[in-house]
C-alpha positions as CSV (number, residue, x, y, z in Angstrom):
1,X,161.5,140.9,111.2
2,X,157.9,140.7,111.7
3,X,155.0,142.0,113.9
4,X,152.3,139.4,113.9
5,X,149.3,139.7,115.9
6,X,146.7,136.9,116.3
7,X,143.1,138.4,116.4
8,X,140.3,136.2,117.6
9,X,136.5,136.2,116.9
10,X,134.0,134.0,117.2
11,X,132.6,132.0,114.3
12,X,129.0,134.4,114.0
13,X,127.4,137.3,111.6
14,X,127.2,139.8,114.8
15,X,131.1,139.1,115.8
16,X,132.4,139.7,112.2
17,X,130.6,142.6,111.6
18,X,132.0,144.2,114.7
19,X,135.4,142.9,114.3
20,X,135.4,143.7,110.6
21,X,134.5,147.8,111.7
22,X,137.8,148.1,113.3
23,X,141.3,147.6,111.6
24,X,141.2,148.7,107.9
25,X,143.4,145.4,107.4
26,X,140.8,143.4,108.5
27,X,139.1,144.4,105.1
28,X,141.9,144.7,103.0
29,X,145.2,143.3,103.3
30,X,147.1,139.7,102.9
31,X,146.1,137.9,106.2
32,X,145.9,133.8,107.2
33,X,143.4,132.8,109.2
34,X,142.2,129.3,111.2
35,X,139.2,128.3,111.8
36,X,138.2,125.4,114.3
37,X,135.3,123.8,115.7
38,X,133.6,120.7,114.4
39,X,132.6,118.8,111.1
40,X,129.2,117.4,110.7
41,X,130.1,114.0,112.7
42,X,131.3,116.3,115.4
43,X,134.7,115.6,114.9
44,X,137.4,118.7,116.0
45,X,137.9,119.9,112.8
46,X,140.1,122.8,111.5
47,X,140.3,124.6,108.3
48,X,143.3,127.0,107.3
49,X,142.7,129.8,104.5
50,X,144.4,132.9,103.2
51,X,142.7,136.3,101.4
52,X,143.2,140.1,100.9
53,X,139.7,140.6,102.6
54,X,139.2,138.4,105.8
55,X,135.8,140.3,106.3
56,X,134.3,139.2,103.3
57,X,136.0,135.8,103.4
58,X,134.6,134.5,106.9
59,X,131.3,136.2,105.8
60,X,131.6,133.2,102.6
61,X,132.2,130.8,105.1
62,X,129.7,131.5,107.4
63,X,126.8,130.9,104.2
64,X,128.6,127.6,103.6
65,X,127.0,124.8,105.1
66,X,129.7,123.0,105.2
67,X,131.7,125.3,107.9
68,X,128.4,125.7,110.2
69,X,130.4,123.7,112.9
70,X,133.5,125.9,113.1
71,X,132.7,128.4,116.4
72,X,135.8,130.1,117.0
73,X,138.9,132.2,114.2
74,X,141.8,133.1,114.6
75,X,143.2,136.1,111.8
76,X,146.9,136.5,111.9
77,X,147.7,139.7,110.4
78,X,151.2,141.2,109.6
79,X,151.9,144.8,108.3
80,X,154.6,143.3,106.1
81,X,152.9,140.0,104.8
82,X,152.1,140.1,100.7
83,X,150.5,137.0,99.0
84,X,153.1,134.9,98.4
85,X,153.9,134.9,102.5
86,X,150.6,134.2,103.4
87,X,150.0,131.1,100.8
88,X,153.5,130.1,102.7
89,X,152.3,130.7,105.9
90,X,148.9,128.8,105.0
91,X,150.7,125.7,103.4
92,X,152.9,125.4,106.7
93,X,150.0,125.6,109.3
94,X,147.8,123.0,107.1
95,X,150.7,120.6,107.0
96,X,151.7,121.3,110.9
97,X,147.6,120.8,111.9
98,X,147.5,117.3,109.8
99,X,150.5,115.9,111.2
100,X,149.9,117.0,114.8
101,X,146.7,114.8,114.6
102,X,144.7,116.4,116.9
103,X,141.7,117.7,114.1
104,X,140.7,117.0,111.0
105,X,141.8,119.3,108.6
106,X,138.7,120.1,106.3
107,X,141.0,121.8,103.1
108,X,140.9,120.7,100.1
109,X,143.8,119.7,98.2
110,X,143.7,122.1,94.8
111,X,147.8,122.3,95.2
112,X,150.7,125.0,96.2
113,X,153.9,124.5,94.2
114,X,156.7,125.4,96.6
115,X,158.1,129.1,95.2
116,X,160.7,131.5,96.1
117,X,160.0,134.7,97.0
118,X,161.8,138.3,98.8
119,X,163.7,136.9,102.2
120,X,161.5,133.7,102.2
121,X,163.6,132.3,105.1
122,X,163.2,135.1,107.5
123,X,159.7,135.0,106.9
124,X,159.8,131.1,107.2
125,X,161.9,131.6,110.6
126,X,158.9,133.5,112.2
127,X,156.2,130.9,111.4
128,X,158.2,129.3,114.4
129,X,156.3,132.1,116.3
130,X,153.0,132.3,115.2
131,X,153.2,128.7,115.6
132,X,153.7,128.7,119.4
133,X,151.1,131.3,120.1
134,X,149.0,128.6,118.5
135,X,150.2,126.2,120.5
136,X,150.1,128.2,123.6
137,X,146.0,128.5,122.6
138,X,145.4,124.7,122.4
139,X,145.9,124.9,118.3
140,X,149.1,122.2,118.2
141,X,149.5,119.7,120.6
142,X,153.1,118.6,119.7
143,X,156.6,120.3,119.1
144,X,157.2,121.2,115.5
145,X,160.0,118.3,115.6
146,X,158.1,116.1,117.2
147,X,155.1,116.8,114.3
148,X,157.8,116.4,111.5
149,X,159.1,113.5,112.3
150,X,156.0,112.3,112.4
151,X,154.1,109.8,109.7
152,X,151.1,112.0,110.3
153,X,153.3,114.8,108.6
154,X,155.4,113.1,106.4
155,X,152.9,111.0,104.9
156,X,150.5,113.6,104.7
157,X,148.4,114.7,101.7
158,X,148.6,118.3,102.3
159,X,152.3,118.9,100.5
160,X,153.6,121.8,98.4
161,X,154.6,119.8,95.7
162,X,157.9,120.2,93.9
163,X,157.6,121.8,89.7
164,X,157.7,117.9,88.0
165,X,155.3,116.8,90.7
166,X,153.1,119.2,89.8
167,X,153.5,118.9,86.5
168,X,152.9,114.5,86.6
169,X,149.5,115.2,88.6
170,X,148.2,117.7,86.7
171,X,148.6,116.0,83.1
172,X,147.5,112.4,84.8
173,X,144.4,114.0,86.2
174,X,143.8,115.8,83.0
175,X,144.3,112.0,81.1
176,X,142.2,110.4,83.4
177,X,139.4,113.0,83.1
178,X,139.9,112.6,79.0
179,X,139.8,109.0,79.2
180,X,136.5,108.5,81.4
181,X,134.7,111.1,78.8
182,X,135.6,108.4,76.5
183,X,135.2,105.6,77.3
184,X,139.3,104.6,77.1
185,X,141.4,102.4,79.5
186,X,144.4,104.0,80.7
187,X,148.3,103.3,82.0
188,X,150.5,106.0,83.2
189,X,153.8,105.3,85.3
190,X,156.1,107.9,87.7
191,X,159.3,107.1,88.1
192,X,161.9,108.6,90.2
193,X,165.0,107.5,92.8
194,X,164.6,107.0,96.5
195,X,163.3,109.9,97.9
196,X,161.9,111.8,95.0
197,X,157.9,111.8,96.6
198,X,156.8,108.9,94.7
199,X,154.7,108.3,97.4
200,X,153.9,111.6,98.3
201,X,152.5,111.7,94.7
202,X,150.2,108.7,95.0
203,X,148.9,110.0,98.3
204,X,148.2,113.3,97.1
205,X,146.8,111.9,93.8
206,X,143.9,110.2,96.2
207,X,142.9,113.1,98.1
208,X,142.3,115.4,94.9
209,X,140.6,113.4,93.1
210,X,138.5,112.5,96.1
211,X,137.9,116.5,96.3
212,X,137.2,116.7,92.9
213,X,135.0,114.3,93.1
214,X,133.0,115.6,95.8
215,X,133.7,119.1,95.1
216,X,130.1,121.5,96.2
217,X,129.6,124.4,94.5
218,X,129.7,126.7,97.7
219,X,133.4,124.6,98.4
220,X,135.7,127.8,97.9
221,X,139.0,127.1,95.5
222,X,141.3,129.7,95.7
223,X,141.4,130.9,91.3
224,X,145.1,131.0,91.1
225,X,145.7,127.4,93.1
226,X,147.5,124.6,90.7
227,X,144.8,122.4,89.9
228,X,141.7,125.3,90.8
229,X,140.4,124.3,87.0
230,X,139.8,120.8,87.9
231,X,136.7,121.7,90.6
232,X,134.2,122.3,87.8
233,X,130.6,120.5,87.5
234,X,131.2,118.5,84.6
235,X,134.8,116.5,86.1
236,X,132.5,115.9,89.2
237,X,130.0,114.3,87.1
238,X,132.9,111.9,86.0
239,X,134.4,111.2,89.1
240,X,131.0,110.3,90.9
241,X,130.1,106.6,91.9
242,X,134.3,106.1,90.3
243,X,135.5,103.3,92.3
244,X,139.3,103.9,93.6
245,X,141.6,101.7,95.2
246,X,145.3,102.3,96.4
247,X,147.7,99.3,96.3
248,X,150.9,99.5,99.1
249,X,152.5,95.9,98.8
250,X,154.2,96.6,101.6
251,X,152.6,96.0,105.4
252,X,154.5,98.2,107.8
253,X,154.0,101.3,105.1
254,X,150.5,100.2,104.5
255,X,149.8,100.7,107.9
256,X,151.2,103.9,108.0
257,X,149.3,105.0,105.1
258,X,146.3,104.3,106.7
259,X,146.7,106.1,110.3
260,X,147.1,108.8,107.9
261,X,143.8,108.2,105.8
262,X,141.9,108.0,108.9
263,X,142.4,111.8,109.2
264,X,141.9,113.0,106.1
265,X,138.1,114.1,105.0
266,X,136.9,112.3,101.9
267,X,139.4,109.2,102.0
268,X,139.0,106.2,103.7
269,X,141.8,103.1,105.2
270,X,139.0,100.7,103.5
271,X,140.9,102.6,100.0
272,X,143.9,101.1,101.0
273,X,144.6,97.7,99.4
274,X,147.2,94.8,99.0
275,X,147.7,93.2,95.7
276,X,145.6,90.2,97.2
277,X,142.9,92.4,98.3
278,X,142.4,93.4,94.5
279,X,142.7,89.7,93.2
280,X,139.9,88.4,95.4
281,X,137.6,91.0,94.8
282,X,134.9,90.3,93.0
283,X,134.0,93.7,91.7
284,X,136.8,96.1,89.3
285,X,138.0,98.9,90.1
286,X,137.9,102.0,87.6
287,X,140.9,103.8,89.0
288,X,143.8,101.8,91.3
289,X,147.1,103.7,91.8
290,X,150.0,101.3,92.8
291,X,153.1,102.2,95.0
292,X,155.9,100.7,95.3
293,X,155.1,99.3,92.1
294,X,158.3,97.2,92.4
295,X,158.0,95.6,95.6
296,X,154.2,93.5,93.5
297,X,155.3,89.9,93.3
298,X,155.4,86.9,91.1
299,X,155.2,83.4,91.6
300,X,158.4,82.7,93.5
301,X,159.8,80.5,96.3
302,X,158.6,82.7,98.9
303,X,155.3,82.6,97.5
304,X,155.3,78.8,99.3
305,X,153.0,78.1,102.1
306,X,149.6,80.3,102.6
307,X,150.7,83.1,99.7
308,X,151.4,79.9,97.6
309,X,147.3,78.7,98.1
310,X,146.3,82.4,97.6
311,X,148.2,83.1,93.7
312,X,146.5,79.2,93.2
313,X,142.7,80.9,93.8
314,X,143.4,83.8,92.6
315,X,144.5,82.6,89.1
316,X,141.9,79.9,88.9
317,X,139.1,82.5,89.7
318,X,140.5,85.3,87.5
319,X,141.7,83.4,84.3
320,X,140.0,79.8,85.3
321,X,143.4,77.9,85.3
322,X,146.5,78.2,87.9
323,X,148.7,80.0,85.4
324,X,152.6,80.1,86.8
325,X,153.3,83.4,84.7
326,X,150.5,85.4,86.0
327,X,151.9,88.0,88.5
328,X,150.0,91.0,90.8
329,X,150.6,93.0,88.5
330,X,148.6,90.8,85.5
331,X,146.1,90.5,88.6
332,X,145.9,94.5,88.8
333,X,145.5,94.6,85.3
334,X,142.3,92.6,84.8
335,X,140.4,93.5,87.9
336,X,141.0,97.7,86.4
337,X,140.9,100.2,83.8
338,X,143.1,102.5,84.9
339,X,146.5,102.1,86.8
340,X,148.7,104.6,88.4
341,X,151.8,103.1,88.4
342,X,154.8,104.4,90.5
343,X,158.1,102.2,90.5
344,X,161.8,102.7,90.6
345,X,163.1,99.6,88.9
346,X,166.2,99.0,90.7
347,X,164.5,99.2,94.0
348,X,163.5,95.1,93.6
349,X,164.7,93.9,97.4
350,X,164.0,89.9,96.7
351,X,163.4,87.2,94.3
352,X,159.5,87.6,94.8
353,X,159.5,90.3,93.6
354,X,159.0,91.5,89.8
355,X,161.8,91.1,87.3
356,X,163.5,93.8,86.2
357,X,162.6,93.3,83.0
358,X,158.7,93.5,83.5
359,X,159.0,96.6,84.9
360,X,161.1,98.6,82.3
361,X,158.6,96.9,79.7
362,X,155.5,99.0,81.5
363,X,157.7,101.7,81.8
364,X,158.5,102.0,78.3
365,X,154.8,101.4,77.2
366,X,153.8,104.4,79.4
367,X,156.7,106.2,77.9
368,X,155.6,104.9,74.5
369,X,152.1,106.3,74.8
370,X,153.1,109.4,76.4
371,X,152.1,108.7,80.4
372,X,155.8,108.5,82.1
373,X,156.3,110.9,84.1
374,X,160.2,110.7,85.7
375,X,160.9,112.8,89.1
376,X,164.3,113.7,89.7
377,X,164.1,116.3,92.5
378,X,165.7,114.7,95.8
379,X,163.5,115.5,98.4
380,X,164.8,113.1,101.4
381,X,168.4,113.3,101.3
382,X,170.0,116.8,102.3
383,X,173.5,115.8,99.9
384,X,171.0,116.1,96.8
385,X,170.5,114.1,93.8
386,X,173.6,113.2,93.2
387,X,174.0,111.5,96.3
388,X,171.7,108.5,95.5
389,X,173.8,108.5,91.6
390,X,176.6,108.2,93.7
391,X,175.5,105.6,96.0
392,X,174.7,103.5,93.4
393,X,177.7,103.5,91.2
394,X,179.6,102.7,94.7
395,X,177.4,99.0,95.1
396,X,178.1,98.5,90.7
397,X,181.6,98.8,91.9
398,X,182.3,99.0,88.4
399,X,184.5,102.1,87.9
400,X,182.0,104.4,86.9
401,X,183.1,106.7,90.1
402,X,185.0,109.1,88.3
403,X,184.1,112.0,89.9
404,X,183.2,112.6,93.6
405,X,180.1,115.2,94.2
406,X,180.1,117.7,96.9
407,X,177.7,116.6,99.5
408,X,177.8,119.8,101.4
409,X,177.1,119.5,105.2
410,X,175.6,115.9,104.5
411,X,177.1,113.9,107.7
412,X,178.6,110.8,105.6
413,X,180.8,108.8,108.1
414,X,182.3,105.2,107.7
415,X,182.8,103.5,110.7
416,X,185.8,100.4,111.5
417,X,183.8,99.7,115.2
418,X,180.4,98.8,115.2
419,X,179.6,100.0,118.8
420,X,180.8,103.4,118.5
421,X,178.5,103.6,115.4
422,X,175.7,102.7,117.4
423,X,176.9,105.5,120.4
424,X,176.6,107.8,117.3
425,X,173.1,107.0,116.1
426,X,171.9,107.1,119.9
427,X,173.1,110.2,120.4
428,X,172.0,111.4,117.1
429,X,168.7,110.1,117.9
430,X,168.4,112.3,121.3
431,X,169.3,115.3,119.2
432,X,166.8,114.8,116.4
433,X,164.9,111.4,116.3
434,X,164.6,109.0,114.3
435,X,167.5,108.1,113.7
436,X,168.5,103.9,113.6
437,X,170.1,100.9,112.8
438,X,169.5,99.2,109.9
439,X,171.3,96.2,108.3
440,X,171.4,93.8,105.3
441,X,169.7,90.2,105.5
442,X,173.2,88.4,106.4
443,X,172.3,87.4,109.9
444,X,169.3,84.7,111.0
445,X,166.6,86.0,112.5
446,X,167.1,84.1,116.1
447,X,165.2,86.3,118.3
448,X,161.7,86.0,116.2
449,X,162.0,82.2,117.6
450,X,163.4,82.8,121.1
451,X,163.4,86.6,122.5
452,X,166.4,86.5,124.6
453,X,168.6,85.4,121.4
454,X,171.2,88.2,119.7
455,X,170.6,88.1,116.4
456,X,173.5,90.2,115.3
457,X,177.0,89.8,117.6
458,X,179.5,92.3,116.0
459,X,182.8,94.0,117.6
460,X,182.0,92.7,121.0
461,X,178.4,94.4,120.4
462,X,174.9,91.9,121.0
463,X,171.5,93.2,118.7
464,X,168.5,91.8,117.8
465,X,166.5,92.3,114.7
466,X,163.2,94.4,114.5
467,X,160.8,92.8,116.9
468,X,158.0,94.0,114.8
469,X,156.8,94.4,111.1
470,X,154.5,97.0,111.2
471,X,155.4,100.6,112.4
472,X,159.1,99.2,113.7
473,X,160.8,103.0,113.2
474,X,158.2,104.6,115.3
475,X,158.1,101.6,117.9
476,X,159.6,102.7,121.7
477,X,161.7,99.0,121.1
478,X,163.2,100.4,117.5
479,X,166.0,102.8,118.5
480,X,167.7,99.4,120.4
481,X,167.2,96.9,117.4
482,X,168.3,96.9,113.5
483,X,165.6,97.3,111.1
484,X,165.2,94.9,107.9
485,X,164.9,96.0,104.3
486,X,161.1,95.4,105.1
487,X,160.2,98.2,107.7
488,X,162.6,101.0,106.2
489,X,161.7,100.9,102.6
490,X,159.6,103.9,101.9
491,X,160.1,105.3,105.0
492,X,162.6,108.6,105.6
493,X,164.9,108.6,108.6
494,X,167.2,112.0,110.0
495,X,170.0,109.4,110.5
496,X,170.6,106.0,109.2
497,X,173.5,103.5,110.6
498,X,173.5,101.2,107.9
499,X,175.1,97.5,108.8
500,X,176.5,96.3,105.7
501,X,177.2,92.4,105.9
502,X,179.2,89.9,104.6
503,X,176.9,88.9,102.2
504,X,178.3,91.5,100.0
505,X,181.7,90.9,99.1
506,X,185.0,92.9,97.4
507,X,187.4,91.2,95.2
508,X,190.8,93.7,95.0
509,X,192.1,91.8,92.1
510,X,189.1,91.8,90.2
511,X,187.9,94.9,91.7
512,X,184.5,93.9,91.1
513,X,181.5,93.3,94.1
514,X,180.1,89.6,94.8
515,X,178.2,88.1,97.0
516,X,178.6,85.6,99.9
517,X,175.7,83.1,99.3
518,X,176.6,81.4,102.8
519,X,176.3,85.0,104.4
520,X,173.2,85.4,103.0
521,X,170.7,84.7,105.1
522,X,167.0,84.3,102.9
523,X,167.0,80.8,102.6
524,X,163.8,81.0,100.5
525,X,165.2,83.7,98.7
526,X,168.4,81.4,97.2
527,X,166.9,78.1,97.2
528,X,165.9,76.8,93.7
529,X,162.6,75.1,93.1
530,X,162.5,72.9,89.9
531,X,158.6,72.3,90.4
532,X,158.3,76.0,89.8
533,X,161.2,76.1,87.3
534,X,163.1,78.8,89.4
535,X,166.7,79.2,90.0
536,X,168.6,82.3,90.9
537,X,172.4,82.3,89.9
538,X,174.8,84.6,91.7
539,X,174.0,87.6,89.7
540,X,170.2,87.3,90.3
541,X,171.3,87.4,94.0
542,X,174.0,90.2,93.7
543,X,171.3,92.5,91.8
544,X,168.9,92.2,95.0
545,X,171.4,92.7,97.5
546,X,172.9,95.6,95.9
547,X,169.4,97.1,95.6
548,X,169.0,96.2,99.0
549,X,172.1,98.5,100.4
550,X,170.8,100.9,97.9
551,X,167.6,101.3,99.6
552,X,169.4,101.4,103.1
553,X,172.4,104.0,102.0
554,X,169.2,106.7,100.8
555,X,167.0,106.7,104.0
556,X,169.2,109.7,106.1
557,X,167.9,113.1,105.6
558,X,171.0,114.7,107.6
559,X,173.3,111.8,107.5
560,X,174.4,108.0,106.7
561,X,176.8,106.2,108.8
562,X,178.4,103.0,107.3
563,X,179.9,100.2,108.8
564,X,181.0,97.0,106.5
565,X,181.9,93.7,107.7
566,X,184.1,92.7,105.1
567,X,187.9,94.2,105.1
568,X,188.9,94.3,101.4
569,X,184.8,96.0,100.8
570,X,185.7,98.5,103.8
571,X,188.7,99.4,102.2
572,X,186.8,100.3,98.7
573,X,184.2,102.5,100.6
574,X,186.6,104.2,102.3
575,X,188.3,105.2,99.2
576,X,185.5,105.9,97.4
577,X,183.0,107.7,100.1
578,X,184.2,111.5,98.7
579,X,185.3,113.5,101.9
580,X,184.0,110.4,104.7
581,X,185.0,110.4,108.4
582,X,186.7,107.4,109.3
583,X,185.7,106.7,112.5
């Protein structure tokens, strides 16, 4: 469809005037160009722009102090590209270049929403090209597959954000920015399903308002960007010496999240907090944003041992007396004036973790005060939004399937033999990556004691449990092990082979879901504890593992394959998984 040509020059006055003399579309026409070299650490650096006048743009750059390290650019120029193809073009290539990982990408973060526009797709198709000239140059290190499956990608900053993303960012930043004028504290709350970007959100929320922050007036922001009326003196001025944290209760994705801050300009890991890191401290924070909002914990039985000691100091030094109600989030609340909070309520995994109730309560005070922001847009799962409804309704079990969605190409499959699951994720795996195993809590965790234990003896099939917490989907050991709850929440996968045990349960007569208590296997999770005056009855438990399968069922982007221990609860699936394989 396209004829694009990649023009190089190098990075000085003489080149671009000589370059500029030739090709009138060097002066005047939609182009995308890269430009590489070196920040002012000396750090390979890239930076990715589009413009109607390269010329005159590169000339801009070249007066910027900021870009005196770049020495080399690269000006890909198409007879058919318009405006709307190159901001494309330029959105791919900045994402690509930050999840490849081999520079720094020096662009801001002012904000493309993703838009339509004449034969997108074909267009779309040949940035496959342009990209392996790149790559052929030394530009990209890694296949585009390889790149996208990566954390580096998929956890980057740089995203085109859907319309209601958008739309939460730009009226938070706007209420921060009104607040801090003011004088005023702050709460605002997004909400959304498993993969709706609430993460994505929070991440991107951190690298624009450290751009805005340290925003230079020679920093060019493209006029018609999203947020482009943000970069101004005066919101500078507020957002200097602003001290900004980022809470991720949980390790493995904390970790994550900070491989990825370590390649961003103007963030730092040292951002990235857990709840305890923000009781201790002994200075506030003026702006903390909070994921996983849900997965903050209160004073429970697996807050025994070391964590047990830690809520003790942290409530003695931050309300002088070891008060049993005080949770994180109380703890997030005194040491800030404005929180960020993003939660989906029935995403609670394990008695630690905060009630329910607690977290509707701050969701209806944001609501209340006009700082809710729900996402709805599925942006993990390829069978669309419905598809996590759907899941849902399946673990109430409570007749509310009444109708069964259209889940397109999605590849749903329920399996009756465990190993020829597995076969299936392994050879989905060699196809696409990351695809695993993942199961609930219903087996003990043998092999943590003693590494040549099974943990998990199914169907005449031996596995162990995740052999690490942090990073397990992207460990070489993780494609032969099951993943907990604990290194898959948050994360996305192509394919997920979901293991669900007997500690979830189907009465036919009833035709209601229980659980198994024996079956499940969190014995700190069930136990009660009078000294603390906790006790979790059946429905407590039955809430968290439902939540728990919930969280497992919504991790495939191209598929979910199910296999159930218990006969009568294999039965329901298979009648109520619209249009499943049984394999």
């Amino acid at each position: 469809m396209t004829s694009s040509e990649i023009e190089h020059l190098n990075f000085s006055s003489p080149s671009v005037a000589t370059w500029s003399a030739g090709d009138e579309r060097r002066r005047n026409w939609p182009v995308v160009y890269v430009l590489d070299g070196a920040d002012s650490r000396g750090a390979p650096s890239v930076y990715v722009g589009e413009t109607v006048s390269a010329a005159s743009r590169i000339r801009q750059h070249l007066a910027n102090p900021t870009k005196q390290g770049f020495r080399s650019v690269r000006v890909v120029i198409d007879e058919t590209y318009n405006k709307s193809v190159c901001l494309d073009l330029e959105s791919h290539l900045i994402r690509w270049l930050a999840g490849d990982g081999q520079f720094l990408v020096m662009n801001g973060n002012e904000g493309i929403v993703d838009a339509r526009y004449y034969e997108r797709d074909l267009y779309r198709e040949s940035f496959r090209g342009i990209f392996e000239q790149l790559r052929s140059e030394g530009v990209f290190q890694r296949s585009i597959p390889e790149i996208e499956n990566s954390d580096l990608f998929k956890l980057s900053p740089f995203k085109v954000l859907t319309h209601e993303q958008a739309i939460a960012v730009e009226d938070i930043v706007e209420g921060l920015l009104e607040d801090l004028a003011v004088g005023a504290p702050s709460t605002s709350v997004i909400e959304g399903h498993p993969g709706t970007g609430k993460t994505i959100v929070a991440i991107f929320l951190m690298k624009l308002l450290a751009d805005i922050r340290d925003h230079d007036d020679a920093d060019e922001v493209e006029s018609d960007s999203m947020f482009a009326e943000f970069f101004v003196p005066e919101n500078r001025t507020l957002f200097k010496d602003l001290r900004i944290g980022f809470v991720v209760p949980q390790q493995s994705l904390r970790e994550s999240i900070k491989r990825v801050f370590r390649k961003t300009p103007k963030v730092s890991d040292a951002q990235i907090l857990t709840p305890f890191d923000v009781g201790t401290s002994h200075e506030r924070w003026d702006v903390l944003i909070v994921d996983e909002t849900h997965r903050l914990n209160q004073r429970a039985n697996q807050s025994s041992g070391v964590n047990n000691k830690r809520f003790i100091t942290i409530n003695e030094k931050l309300y002088g007396n070891d008060d049993r109600s005080k949770t994180q989030l109380d703890w997030i609340r005194t040491q800030s004036t404005h929180q960020i909070y993003l939660l989906d309520a029935e995403q609670t995994v394990r008695p630690a973790d905060l009630p329910q109730r607690v977290l509707r309560a701050l969701s209806e005070g944001a609501r209340a005060a006009h700082r809710r922001y729900p996402l709805s847009t599925q942006m993990r799962v390829r069978a669309g939004t419905d598809y996590v409804k759907f899941i849902r309704a399946m673990l109430r079990g409570d007749g509310s399937l009444v109708a069964q969605p259209d889940f397109g190409a999605y590849d749903l499959r329920l399996f009756d033999d465990l190993a020829e699951m597995r076969q299936e994720v392994l050879e989905r795996n060699r196809e696409h990556g990351l695809a695993r195993l993942v199961a609930g809590y219903a087996w003990d965790w043998q092999s943590a004691r003693d590494r040549d234990a099974f943990d998990i003896e199914l169907d005449g099939l031996q596995l162990r449990w995740n052999s690490q917490a942090k990073d397990w989907i992207n460990s070489p050991a993780s494609i032969h092990e099951v993943g907990s709850i604990h290194t898959v929440q948050g994360y996305d996968l192509n394919y997920a082979g979901v293991i669900i045990g007997n500690d979830l349960r189907y009465d036919p007569e009833t035709r209601q879901l229980f659980i198994d208590r024996q079956s499940y296997r969190d014995a700190k999770g069930k136990e009660n504890n009078k000294q603390l005056g906790i006790a979790y009855s059946d429905e407590d438990l039955l809430e968290f593992i439902r939540n728990i399968y919930g969280v497992l069922l919504t991790r495939g982007i191209r598929g979910t394959y199910i296999y159930v221990c218990d006969p009568a609860l294999r039965e329901y699936v298979a009648r109520v998984v619209p249009g499943a394989v049984v394999a």
